[in-house]
C-alpha positions as CSV (number, residue, x, y, z in Angstrom):
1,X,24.1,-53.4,-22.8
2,X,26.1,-51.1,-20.0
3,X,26.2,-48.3,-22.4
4,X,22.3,-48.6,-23.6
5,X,21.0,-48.5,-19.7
6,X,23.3,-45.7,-18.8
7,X,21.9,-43.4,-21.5
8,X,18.2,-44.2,-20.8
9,X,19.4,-44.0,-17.0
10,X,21.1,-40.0,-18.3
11,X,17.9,-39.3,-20.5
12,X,15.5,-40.2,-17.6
13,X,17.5,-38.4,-15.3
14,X,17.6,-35.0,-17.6
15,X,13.5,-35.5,-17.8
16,X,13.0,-35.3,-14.6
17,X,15.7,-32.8,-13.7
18,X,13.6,-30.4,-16.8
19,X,10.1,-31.4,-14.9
20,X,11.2,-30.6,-11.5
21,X,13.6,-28.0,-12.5
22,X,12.1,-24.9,-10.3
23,X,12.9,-22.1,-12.8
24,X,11.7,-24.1,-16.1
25,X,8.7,-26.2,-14.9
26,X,7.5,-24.5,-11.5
27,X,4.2,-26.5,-10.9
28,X,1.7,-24.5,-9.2
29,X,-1.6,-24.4,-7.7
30,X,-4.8,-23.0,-9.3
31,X,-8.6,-23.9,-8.6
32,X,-9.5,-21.3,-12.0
33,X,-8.6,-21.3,-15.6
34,X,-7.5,-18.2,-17.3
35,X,-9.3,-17.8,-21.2
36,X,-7.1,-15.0,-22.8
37,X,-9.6,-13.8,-26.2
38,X,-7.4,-12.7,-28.9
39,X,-7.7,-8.3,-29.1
40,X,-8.8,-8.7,-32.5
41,X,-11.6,-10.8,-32.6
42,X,-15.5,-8.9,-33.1
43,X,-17.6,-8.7,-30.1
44,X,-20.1,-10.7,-31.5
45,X,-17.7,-13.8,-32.0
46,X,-16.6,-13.4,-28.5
47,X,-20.4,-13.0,-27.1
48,X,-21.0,-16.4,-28.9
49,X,-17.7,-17.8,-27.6
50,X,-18.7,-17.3,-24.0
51,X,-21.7,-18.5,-24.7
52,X,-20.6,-21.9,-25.9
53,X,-18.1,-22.3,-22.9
54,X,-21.2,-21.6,-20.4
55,X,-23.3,-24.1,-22.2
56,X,-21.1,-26.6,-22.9
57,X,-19.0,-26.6,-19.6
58,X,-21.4,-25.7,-17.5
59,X,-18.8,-22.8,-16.3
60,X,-19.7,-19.0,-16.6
61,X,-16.6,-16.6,-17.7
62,X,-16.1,-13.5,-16.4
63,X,-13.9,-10.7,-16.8
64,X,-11.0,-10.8,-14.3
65,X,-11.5,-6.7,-13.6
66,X,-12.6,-3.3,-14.8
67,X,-9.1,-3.5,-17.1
68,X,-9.4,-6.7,-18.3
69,X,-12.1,-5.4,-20.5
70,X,-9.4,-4.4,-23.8
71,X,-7.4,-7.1,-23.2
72,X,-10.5,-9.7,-23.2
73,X,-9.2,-11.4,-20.3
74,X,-11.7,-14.3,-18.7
75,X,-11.4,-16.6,-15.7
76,X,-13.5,-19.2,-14.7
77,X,-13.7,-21.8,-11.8
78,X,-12.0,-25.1,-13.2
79,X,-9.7,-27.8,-12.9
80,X,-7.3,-29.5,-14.8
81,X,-9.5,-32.0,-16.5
82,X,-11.6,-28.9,-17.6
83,X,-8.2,-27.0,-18.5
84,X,-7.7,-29.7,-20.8
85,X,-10.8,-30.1,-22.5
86,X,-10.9,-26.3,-23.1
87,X,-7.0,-26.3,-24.7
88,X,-8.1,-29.0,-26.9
89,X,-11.5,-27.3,-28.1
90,X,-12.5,-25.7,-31.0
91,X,-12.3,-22.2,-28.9
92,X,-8.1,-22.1,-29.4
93,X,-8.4,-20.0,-32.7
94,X,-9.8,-17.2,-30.9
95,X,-7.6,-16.9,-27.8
96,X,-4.2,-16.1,-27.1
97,X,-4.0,-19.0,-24.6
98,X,-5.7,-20.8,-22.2
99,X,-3.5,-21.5,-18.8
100,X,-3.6,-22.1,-15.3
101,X,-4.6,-19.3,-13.0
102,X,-2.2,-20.0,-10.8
103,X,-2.2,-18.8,-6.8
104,X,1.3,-17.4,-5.4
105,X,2.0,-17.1,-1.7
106,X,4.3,-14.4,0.2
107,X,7.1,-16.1,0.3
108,X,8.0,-17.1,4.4
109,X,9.2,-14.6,6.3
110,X,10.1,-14.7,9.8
111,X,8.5,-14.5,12.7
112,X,9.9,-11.4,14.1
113,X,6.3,-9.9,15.4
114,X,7.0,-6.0,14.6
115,X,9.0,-7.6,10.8
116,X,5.1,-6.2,8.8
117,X,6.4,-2.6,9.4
118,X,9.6,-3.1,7.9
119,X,8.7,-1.8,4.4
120,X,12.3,-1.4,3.4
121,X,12.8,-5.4,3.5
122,X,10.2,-5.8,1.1
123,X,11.3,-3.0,-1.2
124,X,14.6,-4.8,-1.9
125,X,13.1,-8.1,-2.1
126,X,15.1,-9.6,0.8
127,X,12.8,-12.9,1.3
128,X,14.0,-14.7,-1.9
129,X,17.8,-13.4,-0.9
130,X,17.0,-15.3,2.2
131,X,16.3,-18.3,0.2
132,X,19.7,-18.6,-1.2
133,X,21.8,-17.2,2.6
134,X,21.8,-15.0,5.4
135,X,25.1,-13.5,5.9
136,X,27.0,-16.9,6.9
137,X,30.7,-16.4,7.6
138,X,30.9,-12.5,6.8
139,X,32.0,-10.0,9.3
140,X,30.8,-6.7,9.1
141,X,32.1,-3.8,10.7
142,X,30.0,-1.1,12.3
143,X,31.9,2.2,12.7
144,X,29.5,4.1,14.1
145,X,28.8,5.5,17.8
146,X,28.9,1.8,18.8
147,X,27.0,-0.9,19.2
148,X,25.2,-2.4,22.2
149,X,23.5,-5.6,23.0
150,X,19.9,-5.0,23.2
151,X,17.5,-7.6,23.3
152,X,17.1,-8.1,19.6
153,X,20.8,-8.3,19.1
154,X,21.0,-10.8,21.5
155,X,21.1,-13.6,19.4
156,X,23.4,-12.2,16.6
157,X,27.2,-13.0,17.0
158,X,29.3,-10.4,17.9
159,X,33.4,-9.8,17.2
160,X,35.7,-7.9,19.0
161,X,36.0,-3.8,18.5
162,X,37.2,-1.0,19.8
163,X,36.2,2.5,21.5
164,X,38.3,4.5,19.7
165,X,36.7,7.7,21.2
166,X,37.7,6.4,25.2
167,X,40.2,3.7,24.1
168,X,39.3,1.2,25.5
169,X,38.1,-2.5,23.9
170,X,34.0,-2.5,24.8
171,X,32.5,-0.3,22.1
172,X,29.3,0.8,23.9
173,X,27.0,2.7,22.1
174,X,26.0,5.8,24.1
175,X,23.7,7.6,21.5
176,X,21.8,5.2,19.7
177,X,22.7,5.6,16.0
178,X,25.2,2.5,15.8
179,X,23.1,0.1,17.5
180,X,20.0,1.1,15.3
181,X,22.8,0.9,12.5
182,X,23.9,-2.6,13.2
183,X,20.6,-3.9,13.5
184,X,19.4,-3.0,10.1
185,X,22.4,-5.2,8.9
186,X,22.2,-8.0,11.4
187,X,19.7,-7.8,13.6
188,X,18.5,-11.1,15.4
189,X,15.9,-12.6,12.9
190,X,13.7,-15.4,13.7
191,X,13.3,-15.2,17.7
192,X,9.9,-14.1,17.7
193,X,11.0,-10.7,18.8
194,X,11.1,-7.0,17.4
195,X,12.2,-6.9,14.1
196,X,14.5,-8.4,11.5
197,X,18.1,-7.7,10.1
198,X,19.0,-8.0,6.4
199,X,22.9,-10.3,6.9
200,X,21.6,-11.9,10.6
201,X,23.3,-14.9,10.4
202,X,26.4,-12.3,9.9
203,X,28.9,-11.5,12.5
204,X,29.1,-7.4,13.9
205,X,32.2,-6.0,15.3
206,X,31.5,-2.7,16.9
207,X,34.0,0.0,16.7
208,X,32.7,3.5,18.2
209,X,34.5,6.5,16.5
210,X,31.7,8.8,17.1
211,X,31.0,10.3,20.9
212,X,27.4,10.8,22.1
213,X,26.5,13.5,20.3
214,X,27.3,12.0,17.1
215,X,30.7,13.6,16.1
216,X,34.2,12.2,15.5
217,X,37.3,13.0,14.2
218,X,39.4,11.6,10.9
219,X,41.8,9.8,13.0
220,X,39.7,8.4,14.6
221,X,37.4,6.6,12.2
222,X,41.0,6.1,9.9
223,X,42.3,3.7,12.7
224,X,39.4,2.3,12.6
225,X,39.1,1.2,9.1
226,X,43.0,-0.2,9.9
227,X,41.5,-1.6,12.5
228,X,38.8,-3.6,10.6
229,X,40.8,-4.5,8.1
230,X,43.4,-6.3,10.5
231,X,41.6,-8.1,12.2
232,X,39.4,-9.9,9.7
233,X,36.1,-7.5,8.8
234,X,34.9,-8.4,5.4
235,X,32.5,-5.3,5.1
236,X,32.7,-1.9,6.9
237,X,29.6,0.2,6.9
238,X,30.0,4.3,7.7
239,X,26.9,5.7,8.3
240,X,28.9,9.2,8.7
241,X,30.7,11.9,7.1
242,X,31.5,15.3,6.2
243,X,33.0,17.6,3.5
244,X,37.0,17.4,4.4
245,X,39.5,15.2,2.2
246,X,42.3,14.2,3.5
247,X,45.0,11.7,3.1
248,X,44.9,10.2,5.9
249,X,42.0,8.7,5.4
250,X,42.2,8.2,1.9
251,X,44.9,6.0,2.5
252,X,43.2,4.0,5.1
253,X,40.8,3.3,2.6
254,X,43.3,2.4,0.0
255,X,44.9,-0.2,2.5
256,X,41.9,-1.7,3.4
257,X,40.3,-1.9,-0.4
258,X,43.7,-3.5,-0.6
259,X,43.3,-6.4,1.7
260,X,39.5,-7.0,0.1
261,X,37.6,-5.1,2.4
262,X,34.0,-4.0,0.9
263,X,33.7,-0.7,2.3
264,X,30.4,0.9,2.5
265,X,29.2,4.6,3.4
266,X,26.1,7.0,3.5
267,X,25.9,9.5,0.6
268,X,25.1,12.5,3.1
269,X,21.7,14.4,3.9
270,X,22.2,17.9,2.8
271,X,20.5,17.8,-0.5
272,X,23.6,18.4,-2.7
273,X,24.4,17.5,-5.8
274,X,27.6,15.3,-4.4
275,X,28.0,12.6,-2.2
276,X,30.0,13.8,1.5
277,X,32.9,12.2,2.1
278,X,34.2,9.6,2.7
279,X,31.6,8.0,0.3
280,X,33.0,10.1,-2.1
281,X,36.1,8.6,-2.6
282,X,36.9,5.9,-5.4
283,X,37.1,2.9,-3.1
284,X,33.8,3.4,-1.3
285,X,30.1,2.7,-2.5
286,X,28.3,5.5,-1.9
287,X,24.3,5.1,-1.0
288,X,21.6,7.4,-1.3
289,X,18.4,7.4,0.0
290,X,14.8,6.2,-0.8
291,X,11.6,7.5,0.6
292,X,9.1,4.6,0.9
293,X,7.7,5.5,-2.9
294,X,11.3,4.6,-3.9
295,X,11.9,8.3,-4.8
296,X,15.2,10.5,-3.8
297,X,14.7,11.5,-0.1
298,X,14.0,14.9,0.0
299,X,17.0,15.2,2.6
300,X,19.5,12.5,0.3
301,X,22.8,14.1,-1.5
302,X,22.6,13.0,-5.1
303,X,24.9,13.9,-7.6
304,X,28.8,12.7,-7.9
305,X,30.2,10.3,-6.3
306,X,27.1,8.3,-5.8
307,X,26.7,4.7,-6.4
308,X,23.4,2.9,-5.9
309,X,20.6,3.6,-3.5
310,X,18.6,2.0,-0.9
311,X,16.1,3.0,1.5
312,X,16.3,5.7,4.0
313,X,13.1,6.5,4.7
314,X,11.4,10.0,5.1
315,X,8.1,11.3,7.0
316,X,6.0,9.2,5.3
317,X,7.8,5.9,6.7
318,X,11.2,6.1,8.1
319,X,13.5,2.8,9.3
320,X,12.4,0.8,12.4
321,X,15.1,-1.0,14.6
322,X,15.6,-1.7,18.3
323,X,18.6,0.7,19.9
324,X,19.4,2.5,22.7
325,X,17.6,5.7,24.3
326,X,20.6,7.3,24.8
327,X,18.9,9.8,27.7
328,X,18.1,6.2,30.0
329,X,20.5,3.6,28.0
330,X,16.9,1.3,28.2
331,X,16.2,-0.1,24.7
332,X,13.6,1.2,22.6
333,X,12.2,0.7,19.3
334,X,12.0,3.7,17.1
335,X,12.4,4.4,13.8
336,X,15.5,6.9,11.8
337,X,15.2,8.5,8.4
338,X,18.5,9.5,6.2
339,X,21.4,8.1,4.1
340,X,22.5,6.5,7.8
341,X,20.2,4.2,7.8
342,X,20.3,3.5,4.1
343,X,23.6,2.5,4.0
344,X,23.4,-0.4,6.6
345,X,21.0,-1.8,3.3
346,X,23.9,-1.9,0.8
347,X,26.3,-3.2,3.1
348,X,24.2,-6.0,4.3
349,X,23.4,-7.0,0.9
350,X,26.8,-6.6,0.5
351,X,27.3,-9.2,3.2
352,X,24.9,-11.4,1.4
353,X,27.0,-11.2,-1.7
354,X,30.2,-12.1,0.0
355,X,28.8,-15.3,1.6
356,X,27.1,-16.7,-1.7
357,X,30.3,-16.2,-3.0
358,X,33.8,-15.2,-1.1
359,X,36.0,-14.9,-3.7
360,X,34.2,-11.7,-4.9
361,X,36.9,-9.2,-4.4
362,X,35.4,-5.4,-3.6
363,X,35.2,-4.1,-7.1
364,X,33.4,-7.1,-8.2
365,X,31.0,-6.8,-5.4
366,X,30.3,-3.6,-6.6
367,X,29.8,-4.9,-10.2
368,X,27.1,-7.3,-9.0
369,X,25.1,-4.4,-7.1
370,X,25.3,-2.3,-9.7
371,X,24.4,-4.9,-12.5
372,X,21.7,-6.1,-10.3
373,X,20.1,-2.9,-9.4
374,X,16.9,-2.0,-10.7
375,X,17.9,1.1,-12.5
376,X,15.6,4.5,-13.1
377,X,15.4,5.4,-16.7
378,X,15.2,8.7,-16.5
379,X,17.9,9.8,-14.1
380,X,19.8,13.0,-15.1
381,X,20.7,14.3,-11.8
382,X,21.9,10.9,-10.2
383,X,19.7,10.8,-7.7
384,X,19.9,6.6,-7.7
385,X,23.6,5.7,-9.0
386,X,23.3,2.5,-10.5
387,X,19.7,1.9,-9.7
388,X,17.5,1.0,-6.8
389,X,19.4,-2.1,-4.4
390,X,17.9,-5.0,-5.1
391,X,19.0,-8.3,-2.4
392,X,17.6,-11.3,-4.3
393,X,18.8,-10.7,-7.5
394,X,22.1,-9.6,-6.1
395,X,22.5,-12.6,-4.7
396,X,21.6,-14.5,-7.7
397,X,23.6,-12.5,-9.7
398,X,26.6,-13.7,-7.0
399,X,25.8,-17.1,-7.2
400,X,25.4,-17.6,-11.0
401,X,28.3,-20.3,-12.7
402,X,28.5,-21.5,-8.9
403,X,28.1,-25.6,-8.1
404,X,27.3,-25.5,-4.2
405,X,26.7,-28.2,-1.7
406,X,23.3,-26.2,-0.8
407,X,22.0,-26.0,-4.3
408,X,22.4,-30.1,-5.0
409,X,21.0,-30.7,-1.7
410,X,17.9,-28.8,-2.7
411,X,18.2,-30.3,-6.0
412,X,18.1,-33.7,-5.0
413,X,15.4,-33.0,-2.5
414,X,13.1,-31.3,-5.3
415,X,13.9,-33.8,-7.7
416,X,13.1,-37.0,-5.3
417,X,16.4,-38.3,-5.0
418,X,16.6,-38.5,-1.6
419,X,14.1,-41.5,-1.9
420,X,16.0,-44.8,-0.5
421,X,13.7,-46.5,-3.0
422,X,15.3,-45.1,-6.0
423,X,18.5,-46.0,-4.8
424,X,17.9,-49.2,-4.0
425,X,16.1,-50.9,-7.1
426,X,17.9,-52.7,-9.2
427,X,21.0,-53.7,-6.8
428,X,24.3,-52.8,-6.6
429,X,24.6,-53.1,-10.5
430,X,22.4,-50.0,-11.2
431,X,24.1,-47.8,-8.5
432,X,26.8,-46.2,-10.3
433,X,24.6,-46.1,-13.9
434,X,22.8,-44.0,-11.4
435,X,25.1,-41.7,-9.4
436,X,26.0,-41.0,-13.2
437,X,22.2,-39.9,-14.3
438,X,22.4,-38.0,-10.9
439,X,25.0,-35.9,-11.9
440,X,24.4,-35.8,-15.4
441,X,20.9,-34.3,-14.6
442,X,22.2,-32.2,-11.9
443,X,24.4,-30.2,-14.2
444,X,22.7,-30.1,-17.2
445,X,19.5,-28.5,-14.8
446,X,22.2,-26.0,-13.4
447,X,23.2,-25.2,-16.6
448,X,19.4,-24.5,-17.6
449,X,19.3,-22.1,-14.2
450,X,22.3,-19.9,-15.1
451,X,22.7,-19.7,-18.4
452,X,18.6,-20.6,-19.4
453,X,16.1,-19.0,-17.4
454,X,13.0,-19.0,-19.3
455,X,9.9,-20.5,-18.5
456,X,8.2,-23.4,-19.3
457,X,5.6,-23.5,-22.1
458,X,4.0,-26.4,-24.3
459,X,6.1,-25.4,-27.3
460,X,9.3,-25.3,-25.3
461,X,9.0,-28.9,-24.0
462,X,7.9,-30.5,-27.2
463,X,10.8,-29.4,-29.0
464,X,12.6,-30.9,-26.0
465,X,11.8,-34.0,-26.3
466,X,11.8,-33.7,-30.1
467,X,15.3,-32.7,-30.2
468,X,16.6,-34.9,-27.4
469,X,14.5,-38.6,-27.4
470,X,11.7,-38.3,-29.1
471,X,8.5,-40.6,-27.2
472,X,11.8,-43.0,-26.8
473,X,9.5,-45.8,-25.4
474,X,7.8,-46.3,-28.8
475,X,10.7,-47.5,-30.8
476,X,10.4,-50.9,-29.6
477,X,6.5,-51.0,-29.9
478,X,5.4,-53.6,-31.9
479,X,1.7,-54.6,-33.3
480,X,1.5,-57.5,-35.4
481,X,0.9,-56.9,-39.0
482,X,2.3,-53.5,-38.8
483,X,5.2,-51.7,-40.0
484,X,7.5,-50.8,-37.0
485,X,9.3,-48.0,-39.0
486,X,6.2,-45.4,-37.9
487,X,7.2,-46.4,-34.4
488,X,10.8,-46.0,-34.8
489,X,10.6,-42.2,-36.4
490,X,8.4,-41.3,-33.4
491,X,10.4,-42.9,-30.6
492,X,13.6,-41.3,-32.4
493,X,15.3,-37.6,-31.5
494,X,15.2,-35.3,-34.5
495,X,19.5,-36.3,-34.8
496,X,18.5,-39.4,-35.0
497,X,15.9,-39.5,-37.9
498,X,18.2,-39.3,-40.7
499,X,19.4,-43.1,-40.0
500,X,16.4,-44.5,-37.6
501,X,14.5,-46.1,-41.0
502,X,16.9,-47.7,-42.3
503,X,18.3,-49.1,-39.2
504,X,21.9,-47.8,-39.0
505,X,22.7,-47.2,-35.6
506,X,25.4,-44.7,-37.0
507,X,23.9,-40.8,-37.1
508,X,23.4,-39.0,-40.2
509,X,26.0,-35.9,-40.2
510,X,23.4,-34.1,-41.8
511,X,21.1,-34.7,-39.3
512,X,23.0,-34.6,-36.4
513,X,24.2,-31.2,-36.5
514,X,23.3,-27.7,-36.1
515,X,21.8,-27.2,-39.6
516,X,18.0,-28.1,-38.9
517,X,17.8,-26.3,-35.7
518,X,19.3,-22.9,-37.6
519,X,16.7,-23.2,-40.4
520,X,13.5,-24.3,-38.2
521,X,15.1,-20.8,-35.6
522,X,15.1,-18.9,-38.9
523,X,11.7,-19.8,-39.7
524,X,9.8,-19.5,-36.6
525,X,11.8,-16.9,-35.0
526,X,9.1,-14.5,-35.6
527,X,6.6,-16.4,-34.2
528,X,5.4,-15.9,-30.6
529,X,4.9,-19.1,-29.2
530,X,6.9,-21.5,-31.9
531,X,10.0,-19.8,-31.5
532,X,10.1,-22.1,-28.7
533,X,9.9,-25.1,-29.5
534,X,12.9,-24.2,-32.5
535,X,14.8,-23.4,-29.2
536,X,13.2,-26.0,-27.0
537,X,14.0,-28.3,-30.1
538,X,17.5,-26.9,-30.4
539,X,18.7,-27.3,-26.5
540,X,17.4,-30.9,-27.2
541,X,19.5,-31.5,-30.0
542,X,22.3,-30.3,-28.2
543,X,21.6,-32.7,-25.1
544,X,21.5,-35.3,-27.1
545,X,24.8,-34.7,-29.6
546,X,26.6,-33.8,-26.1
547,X,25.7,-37.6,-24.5
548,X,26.5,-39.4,-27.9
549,X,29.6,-37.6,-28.1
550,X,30.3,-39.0,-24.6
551,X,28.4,-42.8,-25.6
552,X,28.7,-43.6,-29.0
553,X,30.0,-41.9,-31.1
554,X,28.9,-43.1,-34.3
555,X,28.7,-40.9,-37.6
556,X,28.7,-41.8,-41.5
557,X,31.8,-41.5,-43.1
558,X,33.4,-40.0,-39.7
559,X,33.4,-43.3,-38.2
560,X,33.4,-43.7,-34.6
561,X,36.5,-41.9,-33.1
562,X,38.2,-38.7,-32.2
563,X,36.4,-37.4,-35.2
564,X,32.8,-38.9,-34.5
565,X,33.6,-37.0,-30.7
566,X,34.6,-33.6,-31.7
567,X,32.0,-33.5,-35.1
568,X,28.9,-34.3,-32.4
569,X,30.5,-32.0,-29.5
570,X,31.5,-28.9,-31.5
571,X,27.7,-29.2,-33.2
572,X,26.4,-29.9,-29.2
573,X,28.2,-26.6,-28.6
574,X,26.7,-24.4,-31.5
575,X,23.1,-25.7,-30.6
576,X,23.9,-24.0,-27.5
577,X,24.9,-20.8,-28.7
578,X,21.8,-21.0,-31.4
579,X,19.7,-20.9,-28.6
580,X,21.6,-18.6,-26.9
581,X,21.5,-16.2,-29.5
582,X,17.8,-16.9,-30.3
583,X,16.6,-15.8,-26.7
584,X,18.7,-12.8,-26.9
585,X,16.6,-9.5,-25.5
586,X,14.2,-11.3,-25.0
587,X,12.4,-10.5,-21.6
588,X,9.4,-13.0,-21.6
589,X,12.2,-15.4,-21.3
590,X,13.2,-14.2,-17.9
């Protein structure tokens, strides 16, 4: 009797963690109905169509715009009552599908008042990075002309640096490029002032190697890499450079690449075909710049050595911060263009990375920009390395195969378990049944998230519940007179058909294993909406093989044992990889 209520406990649990699940059942909004005509269908057979949804609902159609017009695509006011009644109406041989039209939001952004004229935030998609952290824990070095405290840094925490220039410890900025620097990466966000920084829950230590009029010398900006990577920097930024190589600070680069410093620097602004130095060398990720089209800046070095790019701005929008006017020292918001300012980008998203994930050493950070770029196909000059940076799915890409604290939290919340009620029915004796369900759920939706992203569609979630329970609550449904075996095959899972009529409790081997989810995959593979419910029906299968396997165990001829286990779990495990394999290239999944 344990066993039986902590499986329904599991399979309730794994319903609701599917319905809530953001990424597989999001449930919007909508007060309209999108009515998607087929391409093919005559004019005259829509015209009557149209006419029969005015007359009969009461609801006029209309074409959504000017472009919909090829692609016979209708919306009309409408709920979900009338959504409904219009999927289950003889219209559905003639449309493509019939849906919500769903309303989206911006997604919240802070209330930094000047934050709207920050087009570069938007164009890497830093609000959903934002979502997931903001720079927690990471301590990013700025070596630069220094860094001063204006207002809108005010709130950021600061390290100890270093004036390497007048050596001495306060790192004062005197010309303005540092401070406007650091507050691309993390400037104070959120205190209804100025503007916003990409990592500003992120820590800055200032270290001034250039002098007020913007120059410097190797040794300089060498000891200061040492410097950074002694005294626990996580990222360095150098918005700065030139055309010399030397040793010297090649090696300071080696060393701190060595000790897991990410180490970030501006590609140059003279047009070349070859990133200046020091982004040029191996250990550095070198940035070129975007105008606000997401083109190559006209001034942005291209070429070798580069590695991604980011925004830099040009004349048509340049990069707005709070610094210094180095003629007065007052602060004053104003806005740079070139690789300088595109750099701070990449190494705050670099911050980004490092706090979803701290174990990412600097060549795997690196990976995950790259990887999670949006790339240019046609680039035969380099003028964008990898691609165009991209913060949210950077940070995704960081956090993927990670079990957090923050993501069960926001799990739990989304999913209602943070109701006292649900942990309170049924006593002390349903408390652990229910931790396990928790749990159970938990993972198997953050295996969905990682390894699953597709979206949720009718065929999809029948084959779900197909594969997994079937309409479980039927099985025990009973009307007098009337066979119960009807009721039985529909309150079944598809593993557990091939025994449910007789009455065995032990599964058919035939039926619980991979070999009816690879034929109905083979067969409606082609299809464009059924292929989902053979993998829907497939991922079912393999949740319910994978909690037998755990439960009971029971298979004909196998028994109930070792061999029962590994039989349902290694068939569990190829379900997976069926679907796996089934949703391969495609991007409607995504």
């Amino acid at each position: 009797m344990k066993k039986l209520l902590l499986i329904c406990l599991f399979i309730i649990g794994l319903g609701v963690a599917l319905v809530n699940f953001k990424g597989l059942a999001a449930k919007g909004n909508y007060n309209s109905i999108i009515v998607n005509f087929r391409e093919d269908i005559p004019s005259t057979v829509l015209s009557q169509q149209l006419e029969t949804i005015s007359q009969q609902y009461k609801q006029t159609p209309n074409l959504n715009s000017i472009f919909s017009i090829n692609e016979h695509l209708y919306t009309l006011n409408g709920d979900e009552k009338l959504l409904k009644a219009l999927q289950r109406s003889p219209l559905t041989p003639y449309v493509e599908s019939i849906e919500p039209n769903y309303i989206y939001q911006a997604f919240e952004v802070p209330n930094d008042p000047e934050y709207s004229k920050q087009w570069n935030f938007r164009s890497i998609n830093i609000e959903r990075a934002w979502e997931e952290t903001q720079g927690e824990g990471v301590t990013v070095a700025v070596i630069d002309t220094g860094v001063s405290k204006v207002p809108d840094l005010e709130q950021t925490a600061f390290v100890e640096g270093y004036d390497f220039v007048n050596d001495r410890i306060e790192a004062i900025d005197d010309n303005g490029h540092g401070t406007h620097v650091a507050g691309t990466i993390a400037q104070s966000t959120n205190n209804n002032y100025g503007v916003a920084g990409i990592a500003y829950k992120a820590k800055i230590m200032p270290l001034k190697v250039l002098s007020v009029g913007g120059g410097g010398t190797i040794t300089d900006i060498a000891e200061a890499i040492r410097f950074a990577a002694d005294h626990g920097a996580n990222v360095i930024n150098m918005s700065l450079g030139g055309g010399g190589d030397t040793q010297v600070l090649k090696e300071a680069i080696d060393y701190a690449h060595d000790k897991g410093v990410i180490i970030v620097a501006a590609a140059g602004n003279s047009n070349q075909n070859s990133a200046a130095y020091p982004a040029r060398y191996p250990h550095v990720i070198s940035v070129s710049a975007l105008d606000p089209t997401g083109k190559k800046a006209p001034y942005s070095n291209y070429g070798a050595g580069v590695d991604i790019s980011a925004p830099g701005g040009s004349e048509e929008g340049k990069i707005l911060q709070e610094t210094i006017d180095p003629d007065t020292g007052n602060p004053v918001f104003t806005e740079f263009q070139g690789t300088s300012m595109a750099a701070p980008h990449v190494a705050g998203v670099a911050a980004l990375i490092k706090a979803s994930n701290e174990k990412l050493e600097p060549e795997e950070v690196l990976k995950v920009l790259k990887e999670s770029s949006r790339q240019v196909k046609e680039d035969p000059f380099n003028h964008y390395g990898a691609g165009q940076l991209d913060a949210a799915s950077a940070v995704q890409l960081a956090l993927k195969g990670q079990i957090t604290f923050k993501d069960f939290f926001r799990w739990l919340r989304d999913s209602g378990y943070l109701n006292p009620r649900f942990w309170i029915d049924g006593g002390v004796a349903a408390l652990l049944p229910k931790v396990a369900m928790v749990l159970g759920s938990y993972i198997f939706a953050w295996f969905l998230r990682n390894y699953f992203p597709f979206n949720w569609t009718w065929p999809l979630s029948t084959g779900l519940i197909f594969g997994s329970t079937g309409l479980f609550f039927l099985r025990g449904f009973y009307i007098f007179d009337l066979p119960q075996w009807p009721f039985r095959v529909m309150g079944s899972s598809l593993p557990e058909l091939g025994n449910i009529i007789q009455g065995n409790p032990w599964f058919n081997p035939f039926f619980a294993s991979v070999i009816i989810p690879f034929c109905l995959i083979a067969l409606l593979l082609g299809h464009r909406q059924w292929r989902w419910f053979a993998i829907g029906t497939t991922l079912g299968v393999a949740v319910c093989l994978g909690v037998a396997a755990v439960m009971s165990p029971g298979v004909m001829w196998l028994g109930q044992d070792t061999l029962a286990r590994c039989f349902l779990a290694v068939n569990a495990f190829l379900c997976i990889g069926l679907a796996c394999l089934a949703m391969k290239g495609d991007e409607s999944a995504i």
